[in-house]
N, C-alpha and C positions, 0 to 999 in steps of 0.2 A: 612390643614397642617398635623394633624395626620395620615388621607388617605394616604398621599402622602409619608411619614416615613415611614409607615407598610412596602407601597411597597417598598422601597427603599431597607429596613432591609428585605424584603423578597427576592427581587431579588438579596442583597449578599448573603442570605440563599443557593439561589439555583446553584450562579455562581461556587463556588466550585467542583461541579457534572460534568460541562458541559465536560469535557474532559474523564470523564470515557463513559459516554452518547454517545460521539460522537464516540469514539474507539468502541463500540458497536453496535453503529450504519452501519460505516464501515465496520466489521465483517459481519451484516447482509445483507449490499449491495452489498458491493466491491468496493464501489466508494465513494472517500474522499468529491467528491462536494455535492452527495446526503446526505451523512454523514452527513454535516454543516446545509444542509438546514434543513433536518429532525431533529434535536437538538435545532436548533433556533425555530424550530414550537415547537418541546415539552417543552421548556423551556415557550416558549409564552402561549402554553394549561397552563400547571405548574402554571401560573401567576394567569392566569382567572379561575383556580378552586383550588385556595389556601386553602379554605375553605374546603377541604378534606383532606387536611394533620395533623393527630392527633397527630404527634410527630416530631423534628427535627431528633429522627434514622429512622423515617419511610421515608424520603425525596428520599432518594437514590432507595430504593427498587421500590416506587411509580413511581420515574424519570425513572426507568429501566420500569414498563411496561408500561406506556406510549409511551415511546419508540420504544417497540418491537410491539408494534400493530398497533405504527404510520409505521414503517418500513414490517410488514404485508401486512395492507393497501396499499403501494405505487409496495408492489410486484406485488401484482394483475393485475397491468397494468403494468409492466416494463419484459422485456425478461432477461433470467439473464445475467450476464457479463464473461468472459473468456480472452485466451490469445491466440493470432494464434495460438502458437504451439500445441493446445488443438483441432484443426478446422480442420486441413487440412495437407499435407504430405510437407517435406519443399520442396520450390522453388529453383530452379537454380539461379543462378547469374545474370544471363544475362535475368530474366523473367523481364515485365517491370513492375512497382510498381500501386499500385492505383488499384480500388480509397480509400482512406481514408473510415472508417466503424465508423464511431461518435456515442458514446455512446454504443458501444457495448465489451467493456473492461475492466477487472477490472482494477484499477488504485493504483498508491503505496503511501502510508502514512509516517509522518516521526516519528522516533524512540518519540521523545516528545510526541505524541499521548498518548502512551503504558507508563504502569510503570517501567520505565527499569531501573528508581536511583536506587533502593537499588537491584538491578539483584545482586550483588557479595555479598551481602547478604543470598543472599536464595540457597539453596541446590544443588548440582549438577543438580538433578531429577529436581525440580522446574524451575530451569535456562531454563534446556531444554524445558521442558514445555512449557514456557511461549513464547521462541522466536518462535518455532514449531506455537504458536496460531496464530501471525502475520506474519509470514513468504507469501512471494506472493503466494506460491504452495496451503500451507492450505486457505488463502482465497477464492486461485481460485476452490478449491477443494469444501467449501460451498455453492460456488454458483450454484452447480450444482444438491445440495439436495432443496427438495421439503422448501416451508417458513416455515412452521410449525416444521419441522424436523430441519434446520437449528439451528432457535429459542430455540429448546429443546437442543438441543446440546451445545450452547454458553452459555447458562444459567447455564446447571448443569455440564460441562467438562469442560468449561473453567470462569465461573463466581464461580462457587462451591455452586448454589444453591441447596435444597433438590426437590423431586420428589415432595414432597406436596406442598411448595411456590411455583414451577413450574406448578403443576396445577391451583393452584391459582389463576396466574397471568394469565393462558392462558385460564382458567375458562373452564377445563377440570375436568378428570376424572385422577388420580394417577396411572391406568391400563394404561389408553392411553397413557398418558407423556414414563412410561415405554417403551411400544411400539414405539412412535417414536422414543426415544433415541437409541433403539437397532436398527432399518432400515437408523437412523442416521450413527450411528459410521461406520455400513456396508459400507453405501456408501462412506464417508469419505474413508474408507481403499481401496472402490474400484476405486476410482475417483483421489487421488492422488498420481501425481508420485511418483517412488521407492524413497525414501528416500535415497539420497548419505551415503557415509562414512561418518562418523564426520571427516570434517577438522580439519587436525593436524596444520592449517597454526595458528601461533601466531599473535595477534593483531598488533605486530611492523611489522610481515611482510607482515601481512594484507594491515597496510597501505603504505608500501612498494611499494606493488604492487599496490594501487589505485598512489602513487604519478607516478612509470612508466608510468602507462597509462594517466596522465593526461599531462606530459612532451610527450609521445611519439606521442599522438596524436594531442600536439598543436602544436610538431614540424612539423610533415606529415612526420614522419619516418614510413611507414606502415610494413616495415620487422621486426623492433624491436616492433612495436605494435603485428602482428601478434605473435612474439615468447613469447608473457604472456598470447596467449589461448592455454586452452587445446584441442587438436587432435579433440576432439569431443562435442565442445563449439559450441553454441546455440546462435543466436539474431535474436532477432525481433522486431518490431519499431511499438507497437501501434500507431494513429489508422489506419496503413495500413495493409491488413489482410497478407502479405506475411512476412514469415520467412524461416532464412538459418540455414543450421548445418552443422558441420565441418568448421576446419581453412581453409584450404584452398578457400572452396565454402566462405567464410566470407570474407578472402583477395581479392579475384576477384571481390567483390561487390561494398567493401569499395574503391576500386581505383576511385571512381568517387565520395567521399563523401568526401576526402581529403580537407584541406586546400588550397585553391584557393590562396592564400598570407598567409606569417608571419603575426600571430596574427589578423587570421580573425578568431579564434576559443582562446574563455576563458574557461577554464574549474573549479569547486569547489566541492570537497568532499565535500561530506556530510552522512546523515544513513540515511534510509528508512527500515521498514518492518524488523527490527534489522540483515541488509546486509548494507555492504558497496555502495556508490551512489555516481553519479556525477551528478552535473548543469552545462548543456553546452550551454554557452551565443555564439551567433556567429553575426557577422559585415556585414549586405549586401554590404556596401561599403566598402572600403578602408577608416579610419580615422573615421570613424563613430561609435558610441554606439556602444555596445555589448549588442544583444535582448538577452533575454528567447527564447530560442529554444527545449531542451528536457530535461527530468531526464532520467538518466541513472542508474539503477538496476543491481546490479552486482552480479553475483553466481560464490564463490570460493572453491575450492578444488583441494587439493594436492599442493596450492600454486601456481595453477595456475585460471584463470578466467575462469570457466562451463559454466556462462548463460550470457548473454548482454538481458537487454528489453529495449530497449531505446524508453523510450514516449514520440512524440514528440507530448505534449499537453502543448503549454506554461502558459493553465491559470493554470496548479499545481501548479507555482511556489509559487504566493502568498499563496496558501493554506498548500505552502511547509515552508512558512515564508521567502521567496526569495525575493528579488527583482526582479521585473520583464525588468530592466534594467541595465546594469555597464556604468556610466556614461565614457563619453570621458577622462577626467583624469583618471581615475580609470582603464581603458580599456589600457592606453598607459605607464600607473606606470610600469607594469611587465618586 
């Protein structure tokens, strides 16, 4: 009975952590499903070696490198993750699609992950900061540094570890950690795209423009859907490696993605990756459920919509805290 308390009071010890864990985890993968499992295993090591935790402030630092070496580890055998656009030159409209590339994409997280309550708290600088860490671009841009550099990077530029904890943890030398951090940052500036203007668009008309788009395309008005991208807007639909650019090349695509009937398409905002997002439920049949079909990543500026990713990987949803179905009332309320 007292065994079984310890643990009890230990593993609420550690449940507190699991969401800084897992967002770090993410960062180091790119992928929210390896994210969970890799947290549930360090929480599980965590457990079975309790007996090395000297302090409740030491839990966190300790949970972090376990973490980073469990996340290490799984790279060694994993290829890293990206986005078409990062692959290949975009396709025509008319290319046919397929096949599907599984597992080779980084994947988008939801704002809950990240500490974004007190964001209007902290400093312009910081603000920036912080959504710039999560943002899909900067993810995808880590994926493309070497794991050890990655790791040195999230640690001390975005965890705000020092270079000697950092060595510490990665049971280096304070020269080396240096050195990575510098072939880090390099790469980082050289691997991710130009950073846009700061959007001047405001949050109301942020969401402005996600309710357009969620009205225009469960109507299958595709002329008023096309007039909310910009001239030179982006989509592409993990996991099939092909994407388009320009509205135009987009409208000619999307003619065959259309609503087949009223209300065989649900659409729900929501945040991912601190950008605006939609969950798109759609109806094989006529009268039927509304499935999980794709999250939809939205990049805005000037007020008008930059980037579409739409992934259509329905097991995010749950990882998104979705339901992975809108039942038949639910589906026919609207």
């Amino acid at each position: 009975m007292i065994a079984q308390q310890r643990d009890a009071e230990y593993l609420a010890r550690l449940e507190p952590h699991r969401r800084v864990i897992t967002a770090h985890c993410y960062r180091m993968l790119g992928s929210l499903h390896d994210a969970e499992d890799v947290t549930q295993d360090v929480l599980l090591r965590a457990w079975q070696r309790l007996a090395e935790v000297k302090s409740a402030g030491s839990t966190r630092a300790w949970l972090y490198k376990i973490a980073t070496n469990a996340c290490l580890d799984l790279l060694k055998s994993r290829r890293h993750r990206t986005l078409p656009q990062m692959l290949a030159a975009a396709a025509r409209p008319d290319t046919p699609l397929g096949p599907p590339q599984e597992g080779s994409w980084v994947e988008p997280a939801p704002d809950a992950l990240f500490d974004l309550a007190d964001d209007a708290a902290r400093g312009p600088e910081a603000q920036a900061s912080l959504r710039e860490s999560i943002s899909l671009a900067f993810i995808t841009a880590l994926q493309y540094l070497p794991p050890k550099q990655r790791a040195v990077l999230l640690l001390i530029d975005v965890l705000e570890w020092q270079p000697p904890e950092t060595a510490e943890l990665l049971e280096t030398s304070v020269a080396s950690v240096n050195s990575l951090l510098q072939r880090a940052r390099k790469g980082i500036s050289d691997r991710a795209p130009n950073p846009e203007s700061p959007s001047q668009t405001s949050s109301a008309e942020e969401e402005m423009l996600v309710q357009r788009y969620v009205e225009t395309w469960e109507s299958g008005d595709l002329a008023a859907f096309s007039a909310l991208l910009a001239e030179d807007a982006t989509l592409s639909m993990p996991p099939l490696p092909q994407w388009f650019a320009g509205r135009d090349d987009i409208r000619q695509f999307l003619v065959t993605l259309l609503p087949a009937w009223p209300a065989q398409f649900r659409l729900m905002p929501l945040r991912a990756n601190g950008s605006p997002a939609i969950a798109v439920y759609r109806q094989e049949a006529v009268g039927s459920a509304h499935e999980a079909h794709a999250i939809i990543s939205m990049g805005v500026r000037g007020g008008r919509i930059a980037q579409l990713i739409a992934f259509a990987m329905p097991d995010l949803f749950g990882l998104l805290g979705l339901p992975d179905q809108l039942s038949v009332a639910a589906s026919t309320a609207k």
